[in-house]
N, C-alpha and C positions, 0 to 999 in steps of 0.2 A: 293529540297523541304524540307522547317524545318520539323520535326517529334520531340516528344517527347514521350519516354514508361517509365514506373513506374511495373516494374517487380519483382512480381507476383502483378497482377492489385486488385487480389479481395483476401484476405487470413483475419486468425487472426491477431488479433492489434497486438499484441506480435513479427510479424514476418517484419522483415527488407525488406525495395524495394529496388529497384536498379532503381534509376533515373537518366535517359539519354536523351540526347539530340541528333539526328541527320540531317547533310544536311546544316550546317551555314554557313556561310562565312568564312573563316578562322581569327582568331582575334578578329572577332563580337562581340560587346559587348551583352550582353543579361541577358533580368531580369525574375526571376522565381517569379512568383507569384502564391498564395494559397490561396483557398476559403474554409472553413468549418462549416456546420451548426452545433451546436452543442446544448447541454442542449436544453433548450425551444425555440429553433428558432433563439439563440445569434448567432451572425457571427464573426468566427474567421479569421485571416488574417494573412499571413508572404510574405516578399520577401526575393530574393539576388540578388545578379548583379553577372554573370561569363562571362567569357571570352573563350569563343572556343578556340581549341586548332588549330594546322595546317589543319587538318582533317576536320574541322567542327565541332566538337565535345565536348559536356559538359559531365562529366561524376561525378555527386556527392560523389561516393564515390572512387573517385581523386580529384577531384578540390576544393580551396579553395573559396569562397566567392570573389568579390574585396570591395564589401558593401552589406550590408543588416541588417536581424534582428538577424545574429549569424555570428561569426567566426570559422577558419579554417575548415581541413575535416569534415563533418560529413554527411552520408549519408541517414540519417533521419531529419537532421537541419532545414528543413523547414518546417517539423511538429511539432517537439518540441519548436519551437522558436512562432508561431504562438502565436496571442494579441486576447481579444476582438474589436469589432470595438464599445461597450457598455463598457465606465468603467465602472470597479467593476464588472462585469461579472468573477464569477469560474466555471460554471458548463461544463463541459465538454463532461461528457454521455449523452446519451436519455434517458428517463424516460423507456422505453422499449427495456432492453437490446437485444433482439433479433434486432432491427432495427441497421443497419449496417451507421456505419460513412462515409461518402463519399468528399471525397476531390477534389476539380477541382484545376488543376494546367493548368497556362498557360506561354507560350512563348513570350515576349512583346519585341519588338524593340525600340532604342532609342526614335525614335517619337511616342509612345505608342500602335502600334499598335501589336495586336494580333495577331502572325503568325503560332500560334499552340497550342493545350491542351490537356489534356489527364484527366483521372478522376483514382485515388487510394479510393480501400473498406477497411476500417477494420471494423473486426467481433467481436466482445466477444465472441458468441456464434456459436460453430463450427456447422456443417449440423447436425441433429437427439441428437443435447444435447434436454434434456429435463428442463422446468421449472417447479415448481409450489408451488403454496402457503402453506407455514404450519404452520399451527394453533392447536398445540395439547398440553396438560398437560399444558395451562398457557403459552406457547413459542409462538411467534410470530417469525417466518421465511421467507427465500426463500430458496427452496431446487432446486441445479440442478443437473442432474444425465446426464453422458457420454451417448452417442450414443450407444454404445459396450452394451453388457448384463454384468450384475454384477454378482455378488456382486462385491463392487470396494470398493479400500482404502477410507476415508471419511475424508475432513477439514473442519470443524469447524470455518467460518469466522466472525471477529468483528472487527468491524466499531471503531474509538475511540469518542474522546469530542463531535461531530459533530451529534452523534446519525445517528439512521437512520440504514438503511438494507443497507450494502455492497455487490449489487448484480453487479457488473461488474467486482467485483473482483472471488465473485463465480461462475458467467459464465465462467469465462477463467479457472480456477481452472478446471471445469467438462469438460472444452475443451480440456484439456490437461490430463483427462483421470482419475478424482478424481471425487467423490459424493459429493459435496461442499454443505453445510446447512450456508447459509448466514444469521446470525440471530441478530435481533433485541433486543436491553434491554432496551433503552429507545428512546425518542420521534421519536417515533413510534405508527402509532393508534390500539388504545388497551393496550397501557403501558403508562408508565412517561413521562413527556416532562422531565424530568432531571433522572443525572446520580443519584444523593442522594440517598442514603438508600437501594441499588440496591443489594439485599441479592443472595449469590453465588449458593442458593441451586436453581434458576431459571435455572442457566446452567448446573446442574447435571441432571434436570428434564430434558432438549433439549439432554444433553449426553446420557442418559438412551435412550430416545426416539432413537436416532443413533443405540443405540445397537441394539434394539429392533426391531425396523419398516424398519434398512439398515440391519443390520448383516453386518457389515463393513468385508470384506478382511481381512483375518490371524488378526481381532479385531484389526485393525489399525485406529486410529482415532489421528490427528492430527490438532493443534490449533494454525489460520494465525490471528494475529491480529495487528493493526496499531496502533500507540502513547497510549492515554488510554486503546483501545484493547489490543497494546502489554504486557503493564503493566497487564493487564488481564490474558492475555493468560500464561503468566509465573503463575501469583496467581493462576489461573486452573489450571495448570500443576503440582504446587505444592502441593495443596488442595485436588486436585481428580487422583492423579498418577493411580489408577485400572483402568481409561477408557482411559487417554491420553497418548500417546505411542508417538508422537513427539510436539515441541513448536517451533513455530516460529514468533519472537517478531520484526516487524518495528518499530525502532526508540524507544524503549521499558523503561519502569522504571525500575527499580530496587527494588524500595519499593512505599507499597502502600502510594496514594496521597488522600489530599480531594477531595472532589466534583469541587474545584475552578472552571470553567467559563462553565460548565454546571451544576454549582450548580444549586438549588429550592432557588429563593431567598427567601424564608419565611424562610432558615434554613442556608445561607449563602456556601459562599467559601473553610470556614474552616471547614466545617461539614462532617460527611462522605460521602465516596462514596458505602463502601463496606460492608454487614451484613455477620454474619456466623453463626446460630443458634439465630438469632434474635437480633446479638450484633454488635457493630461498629466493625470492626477490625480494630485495631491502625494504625494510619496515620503518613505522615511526619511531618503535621502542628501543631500537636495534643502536647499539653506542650513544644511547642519547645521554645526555650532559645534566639534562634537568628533568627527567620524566621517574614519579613517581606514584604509586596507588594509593599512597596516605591519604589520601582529599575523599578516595572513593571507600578504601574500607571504613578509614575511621573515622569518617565526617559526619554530620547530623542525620538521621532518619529522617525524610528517607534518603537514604543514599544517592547520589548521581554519580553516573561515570562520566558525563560530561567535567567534571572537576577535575579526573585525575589526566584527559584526553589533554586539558588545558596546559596541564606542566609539561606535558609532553612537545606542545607546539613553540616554547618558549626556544627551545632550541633550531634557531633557523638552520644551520646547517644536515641536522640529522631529518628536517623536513621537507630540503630540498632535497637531499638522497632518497626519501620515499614518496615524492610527487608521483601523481600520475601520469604519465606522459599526454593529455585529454589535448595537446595541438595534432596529435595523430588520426583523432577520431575523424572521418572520413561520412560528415553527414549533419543533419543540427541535431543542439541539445537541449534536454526541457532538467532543470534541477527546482525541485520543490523540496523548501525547508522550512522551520521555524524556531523562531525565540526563542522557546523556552525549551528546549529538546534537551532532556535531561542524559539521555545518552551519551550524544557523543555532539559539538558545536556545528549543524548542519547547515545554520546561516553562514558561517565565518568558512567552513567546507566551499559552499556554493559560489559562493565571492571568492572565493581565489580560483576556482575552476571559468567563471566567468572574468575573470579580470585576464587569466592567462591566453584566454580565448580571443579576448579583444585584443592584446597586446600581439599576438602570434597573428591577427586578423581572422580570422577563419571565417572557413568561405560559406558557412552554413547559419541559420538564424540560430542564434544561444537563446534562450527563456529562461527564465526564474523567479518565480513566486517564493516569497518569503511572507511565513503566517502568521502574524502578529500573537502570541498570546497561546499559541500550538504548539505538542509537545511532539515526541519521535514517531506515534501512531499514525500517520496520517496511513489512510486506505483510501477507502470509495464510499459514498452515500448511502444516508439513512443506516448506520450500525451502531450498535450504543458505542461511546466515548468515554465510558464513568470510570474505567477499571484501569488507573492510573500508576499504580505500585503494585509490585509482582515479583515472583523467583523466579529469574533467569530461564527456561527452559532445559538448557544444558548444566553450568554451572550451580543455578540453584540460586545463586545470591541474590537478595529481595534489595531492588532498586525500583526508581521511578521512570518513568520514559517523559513526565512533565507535562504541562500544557493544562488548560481545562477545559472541562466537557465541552462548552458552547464552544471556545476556539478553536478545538479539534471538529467540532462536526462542521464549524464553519469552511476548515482545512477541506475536510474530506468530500465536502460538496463541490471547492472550488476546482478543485487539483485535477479532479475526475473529469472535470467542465475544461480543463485545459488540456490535461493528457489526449482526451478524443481529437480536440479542435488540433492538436499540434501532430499527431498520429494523421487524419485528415491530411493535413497542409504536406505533411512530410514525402508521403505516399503519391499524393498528386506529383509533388515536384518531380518525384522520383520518376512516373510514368511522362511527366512531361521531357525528363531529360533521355529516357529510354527511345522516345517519339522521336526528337530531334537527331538523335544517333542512325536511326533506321533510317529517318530522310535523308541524310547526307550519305547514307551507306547506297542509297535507292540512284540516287544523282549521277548521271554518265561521267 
C-alpha cells in the first residue's frame, strides 16, 4: 500500500520536512502534487514526477525530479517552486499570522489517479508567542513577544517600498526567541500612503518606546530590515548608534535614496524619502550629474530598476553626499545580497558598506553573504520563489525583483541560517559585555 509522510507534519515555516514516499512498485513512475491556500483564498500549485527506487521508495531529499516545476535535490522543491493557479497573484501569508499554512500533497499515478496524500503545517507563530497591536507616541506597530518570560533581546522589523507591517517576519523573529516590534512608517492606517518626507525622529520615538515599555535584555535592540528597510536600518544604525546595538540589512543600500516608486506623486520620484530635524537628508538623485530613469522606464521587459540605480552611482560625488554614515553604527553588521537583484545593485550596496567598515576598522564583526544567482526577494525558508515580475505595490509600475526560483529559495534558506546564528552571537556578546561592566562596577 502507497503511503506518503512529510516529517515533522505540523512545526515552524522555517523548519525543513522530510518527504517520503512508501510501498510503490519498484520503478513507478509517480507525480507529487501540491495544494496551498494562501493570501486571501489564492491557490497555489507545484508538481514533480519521481521515479521509485528498487524498494519502492521516493525520498526528496535523495531523489532528483525526472519533470516538474524545479530541478535536482531539493528537499523543500515542492514548496518553493509552487505558482499561483490566479496570475499576478504574490500574496503568500494569511492576513492573520497566527492561522497556520497547510499544504496537501498527493500521490498520483500515471492515469491520474490518487493513491495517497498527506497534509504539511507551517507556523509563523510558535504555541504561547504573543501578538498585539501598538499604537503609542505616534508609532503604529505589531509587537510579538516569545512564549518564555522576558525580558528578551528585542528586533526592530521594517518592511521596505511595499509599506505596510512586516508581521510574518516578526512572528518568526518572537518564535525563535526575540521581542520582534514589526513597525509600520508608511501606508499603513494612521500614517502616509508613501515613503516621502518620512522624518527619522518617528523611529527614535518606537526605539524609546522599546527601551521603555520592553526593557530589552543586557539593552539589546537590533534592526531587520528589507530593501528600503535595509537601507533604513543601516541609516538608524548610524543615526541613533545609543539604542541600536546590532543591523541587519536585506538586500540593503548603501546611501540614502529618493522616494522613487513609493513616492507621493504631488512631490515626485526624486523627492525625499528621509527628514532629520525637519530637513531632507541628501539623497542619491539629488544634483546628480548622471542619474537618469531611461534604463528603467524604457528599457526591455521586464523592466529593472536596478539599471536606472546604476547611472545614478556613476556620479561619485553626489554618492558620497548621500553615503550612509554606517562607521557610526555602534555594534556588528550582517548585509545579505545578491547578483541578480533586479532592484536596486545590493552586492555593489553591500561592498561598499563593508569595505567602509574595514577601512574605518570597526570594532564589531561585519558579515555578508552574497547570493549567487538571487534576486531582491530574499525572506526566510520554505516560501514559494516563482513570482518574479510584479506592479510595484504603491507606484504600480511592473518590474522584476530578478533572481531565480532555486537561487532565491537557496538565498532564503541560507540567510535565515545566518541571521539566527549572527542574532545569537550578537546577543551573547552583548550580555557578556553587560557581565563585565557590573564586575568592575562590583570591584572595591
Amino acid at each position: 500500500m502507497i503511503d506518503i509522510t512529510a516529517t515533522p507534519g505540523d512545526a515552524l515555516i522555517d523548519v525543513a520536512r522530510r518527504i517520503t514516499v512508501t510501498g510503490a512498485r519498484a520503478g513507478a513512475s509517480l507525480t507529487l502534487r501540491t495544494r496551498t491556500v494562501r493570501g486571501a483564498g489564492t491557490v497555489w500549485t507545484s508538481h514533480a514526477v519521481f521515479r521509485a527506487d528498487a524498494r519502492g521508495v521516493v525520498h526528496l531529499d535523495r531523489d532528483a525530479p525526472l519533470a516538474g516545476d524545479y530541478e535536482g535535490v531539493a528537499p523543500m522543491g515542492l514548496i518553493w517552486s509552487q505558482a499561483p493557479t490566479e496570475a499576478g497573484k504574490r500574496e503568500v501569508f494569511p492576513a492573520d499570522v497566527a492561522q497556520p499554512l497547510t499544504t496537501r500533497i498527493e500521490v498520483i499515478d500515471d492515469a491520474g489517479q490518487v493513491l495517497a496524500a498527506t497534509e504539511l503545517t507551517q507556523r509563523l507563530m510558535a504555541p504561547g508567542v504573543q501578538r498585539r497591536e501598538m499604537r503609542a507616541d505616534g508609532s503604529v506597530g505589531t509587537l510579538f513577544l516569545p512564549a518564555a518570560p522576558g525580558p528578551h533581546p528585542v528586533v526592530l522589523v521594517l518592511n521596505g517600498s511595499g509599506g505596510g507591517i512586516n508581521e510574518p517576519r516578526g512572528a518568526l523573529y518572537a518564535s525563535r526567541g526575540y521581542a520582534a516590534l514589526a513597525l509600520g512608517y508608511f501606508k499603513t492606517p494612521g500614517l502616509s500612503d508613501y515613503i516621502s518626507n518620512t522624518p527619522l525622529e518617528y523611529f527614535r520615538r518606537a526605539l524609546d518606546w522599546i527601551a521603555r515599555e520592553l526593557q530589552p535584555a543586557y539593552g539589546f535592540i537590533a534592526v531587520s530590515g528589507q530593501s528600503r528597510g535595509g537601507e533604513l536600518a543601516l541609516l538608524l544604525g548610524a543615526t541613533y548608534p545609543d539604542r541600536i546595538k546590532a543591523v541587519i540589512g536585506y538586500v540593503p543600500g548603501a546611501v540614502v535614496h529618493s522616494a522613487q516608486n513609493a513616492a507621493d506623486p504631488a512631490i515626485g520620484r526624486e523627492g525625499p524619502a528621509w527628514l532629520l530635524d525637519g530637513k531632507p537628508l541628501p539623497h542619491l538623485w539629488e544634483n546628480n550629474r548622471t542619474a537618469s530613469w531611461k534604463p528603467f522606464d524604457d528599457g526591455p521587459p521586464p523592466h529593472r530598476h536596478e539599471r536606472a540605480i546604476r547611472t545614478a552611482l556613476l556620479d561619485e560625488e553626489a554618492v558620497e553626499r548621500a553615503r550612509i554614515r554606517v562607521e557610526n553604527i555602534d555594534g556588528p553588521v550582517l548585509l545579505l545580497s545578491a547578483t541578480d537583484d533586479g532592484s536596486w545593485p545590493s552586492s555593489e550596496y553591500s561592498r561598499m558598506v563593508v569595505e567602509r567598515l574595514e577601512r574605518q576598522k570597526h570594532a564589531y564583526p561585519v558579515a555578508h553573504l552574497d547570493f549567487e544567482r538571487a534576486g531582491h526577494a530574499i525572506v526566510f525558508p520554505y516560501v514559494p520563489t516563482t513570482q518574479l515580475v510584479y506592479a510595484h505595490p504603491v507606484s504600480g509600475r511592473i518590474s522584476t525583483g530578478g533572481g531565480e526560483p532555486a537561487a532565491n529559495a537557496r538565498a532564503d534558506e541560507a540567510s535565515w541560517r545566518k541571521v539566527l546564528a549572527f542574532l545569537d552571537a550578537a546577543r551573547h556578546s552583548r550580555a557578556s559585555a553587560d557581565a563585565n561592566d557590573s564586575s568592575r562596577q562590583e570591584q572595591p
